[in-house]
C-alpha positions as CSV (number, residue, x, y, z in Angstrom):
1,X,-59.5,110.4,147.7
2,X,-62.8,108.4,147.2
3,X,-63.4,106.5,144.1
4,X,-67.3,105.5,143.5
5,X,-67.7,102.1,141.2
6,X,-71.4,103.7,139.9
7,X,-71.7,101.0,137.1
8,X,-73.7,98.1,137.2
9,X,-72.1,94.7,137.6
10,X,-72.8,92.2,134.6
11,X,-74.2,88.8,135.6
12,X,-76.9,86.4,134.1
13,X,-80.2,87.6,135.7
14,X,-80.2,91.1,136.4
15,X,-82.3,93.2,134.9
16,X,-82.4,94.2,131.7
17,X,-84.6,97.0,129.4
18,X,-87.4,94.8,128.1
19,X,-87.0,92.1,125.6
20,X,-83.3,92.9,125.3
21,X,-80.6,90.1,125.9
22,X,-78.4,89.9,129.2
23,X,-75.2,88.3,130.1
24,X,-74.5,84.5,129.6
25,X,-71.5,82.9,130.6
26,X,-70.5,79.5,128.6
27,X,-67.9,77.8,130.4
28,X,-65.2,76.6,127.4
29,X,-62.7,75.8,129.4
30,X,-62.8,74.6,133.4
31,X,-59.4,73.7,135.0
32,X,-62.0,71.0,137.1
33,X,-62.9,69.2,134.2
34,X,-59.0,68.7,133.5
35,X,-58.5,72.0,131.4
36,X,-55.2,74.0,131.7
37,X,-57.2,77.3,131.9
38,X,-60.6,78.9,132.7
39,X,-62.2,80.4,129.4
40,X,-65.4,81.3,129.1
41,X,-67.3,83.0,126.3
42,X,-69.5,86.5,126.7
43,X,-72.7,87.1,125.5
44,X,-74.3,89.9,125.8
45,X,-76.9,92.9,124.6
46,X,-75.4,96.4,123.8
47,X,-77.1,98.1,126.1
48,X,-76.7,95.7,129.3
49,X,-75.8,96.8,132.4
50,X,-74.7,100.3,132.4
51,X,-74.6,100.9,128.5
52,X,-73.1,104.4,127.0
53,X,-75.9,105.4,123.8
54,X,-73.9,106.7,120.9
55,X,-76.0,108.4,117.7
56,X,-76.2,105.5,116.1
57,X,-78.7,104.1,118.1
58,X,-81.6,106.0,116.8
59,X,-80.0,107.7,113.7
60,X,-78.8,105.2,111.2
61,X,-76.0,105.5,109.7
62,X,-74.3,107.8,112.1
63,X,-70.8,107.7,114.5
64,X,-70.8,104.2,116.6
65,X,-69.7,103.7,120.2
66,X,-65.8,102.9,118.9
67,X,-65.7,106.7,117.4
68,X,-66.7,108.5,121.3
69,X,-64.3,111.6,122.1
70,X,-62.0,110.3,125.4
71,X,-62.4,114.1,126.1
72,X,-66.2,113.5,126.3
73,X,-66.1,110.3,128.4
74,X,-63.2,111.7,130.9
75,X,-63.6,114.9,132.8
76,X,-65.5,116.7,135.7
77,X,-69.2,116.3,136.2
78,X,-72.0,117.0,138.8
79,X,-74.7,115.1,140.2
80,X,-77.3,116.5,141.3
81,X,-80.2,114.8,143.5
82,X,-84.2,115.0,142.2
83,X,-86.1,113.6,144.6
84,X,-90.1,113.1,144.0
85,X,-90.0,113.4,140.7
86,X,-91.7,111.4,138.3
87,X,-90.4,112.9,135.4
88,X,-87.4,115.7,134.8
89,X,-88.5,118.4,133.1
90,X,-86.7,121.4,131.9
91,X,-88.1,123.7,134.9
92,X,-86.9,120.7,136.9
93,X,-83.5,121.3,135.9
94,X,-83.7,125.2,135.6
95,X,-84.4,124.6,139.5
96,X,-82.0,122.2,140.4
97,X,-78.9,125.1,140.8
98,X,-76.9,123.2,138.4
99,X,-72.8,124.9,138.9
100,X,-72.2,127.4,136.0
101,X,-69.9,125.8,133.3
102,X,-70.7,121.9,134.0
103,X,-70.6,119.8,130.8
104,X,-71.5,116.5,132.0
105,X,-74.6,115.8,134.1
106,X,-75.4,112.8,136.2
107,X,-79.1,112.7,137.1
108,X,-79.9,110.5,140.9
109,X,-83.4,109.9,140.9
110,X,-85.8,107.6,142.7
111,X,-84.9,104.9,140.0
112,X,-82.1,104.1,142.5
113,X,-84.3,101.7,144.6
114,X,-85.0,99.4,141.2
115,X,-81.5,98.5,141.4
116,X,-82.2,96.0,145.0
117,X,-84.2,93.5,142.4
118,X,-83.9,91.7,139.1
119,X,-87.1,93.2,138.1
120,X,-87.5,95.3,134.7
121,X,-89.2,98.5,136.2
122,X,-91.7,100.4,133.6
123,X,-92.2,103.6,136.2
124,X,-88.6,104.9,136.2
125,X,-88.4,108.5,135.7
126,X,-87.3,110.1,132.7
127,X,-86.4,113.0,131.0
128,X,-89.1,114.7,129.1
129,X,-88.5,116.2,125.6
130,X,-88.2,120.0,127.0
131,X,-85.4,119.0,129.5
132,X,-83.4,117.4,126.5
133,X,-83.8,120.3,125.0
134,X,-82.5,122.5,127.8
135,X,-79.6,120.3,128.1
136,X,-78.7,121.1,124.4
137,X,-79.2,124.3,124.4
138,X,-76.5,125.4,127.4
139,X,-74.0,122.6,126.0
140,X,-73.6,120.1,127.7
141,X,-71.8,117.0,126.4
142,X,-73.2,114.0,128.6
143,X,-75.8,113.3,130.4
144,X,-76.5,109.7,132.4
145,X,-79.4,108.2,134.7
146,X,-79.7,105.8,137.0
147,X,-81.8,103.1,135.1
148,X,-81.6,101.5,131.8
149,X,-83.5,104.6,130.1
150,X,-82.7,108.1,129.6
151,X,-86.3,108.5,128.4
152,X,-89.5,107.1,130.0
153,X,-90.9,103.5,129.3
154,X,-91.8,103.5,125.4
155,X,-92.0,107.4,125.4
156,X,-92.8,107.9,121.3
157,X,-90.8,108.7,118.4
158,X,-88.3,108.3,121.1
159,X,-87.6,112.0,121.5
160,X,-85.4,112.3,124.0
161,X,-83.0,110.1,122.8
162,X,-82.9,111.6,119.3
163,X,-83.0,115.1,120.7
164,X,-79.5,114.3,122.6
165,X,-78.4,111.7,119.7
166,X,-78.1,114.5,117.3
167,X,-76.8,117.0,119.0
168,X,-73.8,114.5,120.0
169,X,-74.5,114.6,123.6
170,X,-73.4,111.1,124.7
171,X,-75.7,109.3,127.4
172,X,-75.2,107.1,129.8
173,X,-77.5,104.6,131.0
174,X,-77.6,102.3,133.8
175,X,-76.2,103.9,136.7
176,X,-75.8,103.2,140.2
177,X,-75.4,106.5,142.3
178,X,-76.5,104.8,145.6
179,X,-72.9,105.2,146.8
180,X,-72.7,108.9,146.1
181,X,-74.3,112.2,147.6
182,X,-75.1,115.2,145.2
183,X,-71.9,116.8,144.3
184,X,-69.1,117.5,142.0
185,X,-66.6,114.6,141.0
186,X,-64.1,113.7,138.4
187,X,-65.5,110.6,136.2
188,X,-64.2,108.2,133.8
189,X,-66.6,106.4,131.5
190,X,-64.8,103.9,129.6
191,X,-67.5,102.1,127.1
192,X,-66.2,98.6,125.2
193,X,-64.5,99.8,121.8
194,X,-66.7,97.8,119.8
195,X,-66.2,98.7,116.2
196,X,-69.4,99.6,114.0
197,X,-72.0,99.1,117.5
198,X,-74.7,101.6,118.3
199,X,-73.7,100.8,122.1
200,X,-71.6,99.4,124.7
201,X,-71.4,98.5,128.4
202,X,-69.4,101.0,130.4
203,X,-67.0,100.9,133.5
204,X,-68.0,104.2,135.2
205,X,-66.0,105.8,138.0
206,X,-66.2,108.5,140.1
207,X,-64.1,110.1,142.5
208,X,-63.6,113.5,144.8
């Protein structure tokens, strides 16, 4: 058996959607300066690294990352490949053969090659409205990309996000599928169970 580390590791510097905090590391505690221990403090955005969306993120008031269904985050999903795209569509998807009965959906795009810098990309590919819509509509229960948007780069009203948000389709952000050819695998997506936040940083695994 194979198991695929497709999250993003946190450290001070990589790239992060714009404007939005990333990682810093204060040292509180250094066994070279005389310390019994190491402890550092972790600061961090919500959405850093590879960051699972819950509804609260864009509809106030709703559940928050700590409330996620284990039987959402923990089960069978396909990835499928969708090269020379520069954004997914629902025709793109209708295309793409996607297995009868899959539930969760793992989208490798060309946004792969941001992930060899520390640059904030603006001209990853997104979904478009339609192909949230699609999604919806044949039930599926998670859908994740491989950059630090679901949506493209200040898309309006956000659309996309809401469009999943509401129908309690959980998305993750932020991954890296370099490491994994088009395919069915089992995944685990364990977010932080931070109480009340619209967010969380996920350890994603894959394996066949």
């Amino acid at each position: 058996m194979a198991i695929y580390d497709v999250s993003v590791p946190l450290r001070p510097g990589m790239p992060t959607y714009a404007g939005e905090p990333g990682p810093q590391l204060e040292h509180l505690k250094q066994i070279s300066r005389g310390d019994s221990a190491n402890v550092t403090a972790l600061s961090l955005g919500s959405h850093t690294g590879t960051p699972v969306d819950a509804p609260h993120h864009f509809l106030d008031c709703r559940s928050t990352v700590d409330a996620m269904s284990l039987e959402v985050l923990v089960g069978s999903a396909q990835v499928i490949e969708l090269t020379n795209h520069r954004h997914i569509t629902a025709a793109d998807l209708e295309a793409a053969s996607i297995p009868s009965g899959t539930k969760r959906l793992l989208l490798k795009t060309p946004n792969s090659r941001f992930w060899d810098d520390d640059e904030f990309h603006t001209d990853f590919v997104g979904l478009t409205g339609d192909a949230a819509k699609w999604l919806v509509e044949r039930g599926f229960v998670l859908v994740g990309i491989d950059y630090l948007s679901i949506e493209r780069f200040r898309s309006p009203e956000h659309e996309v996000h809401k469009i999943l948000l509401e129908a309690n389709v959980v998305i993750v952000e932020g991954l890296d599928l370099r490491s994994v050819t088009a395919g069915e695998y089992m995944m685990a997506c364990a977010p932080l169970k931070v109480v009340g936040a619209d967010g969380a940083p996920a350890r994603v695994f894959l394996w066949d």
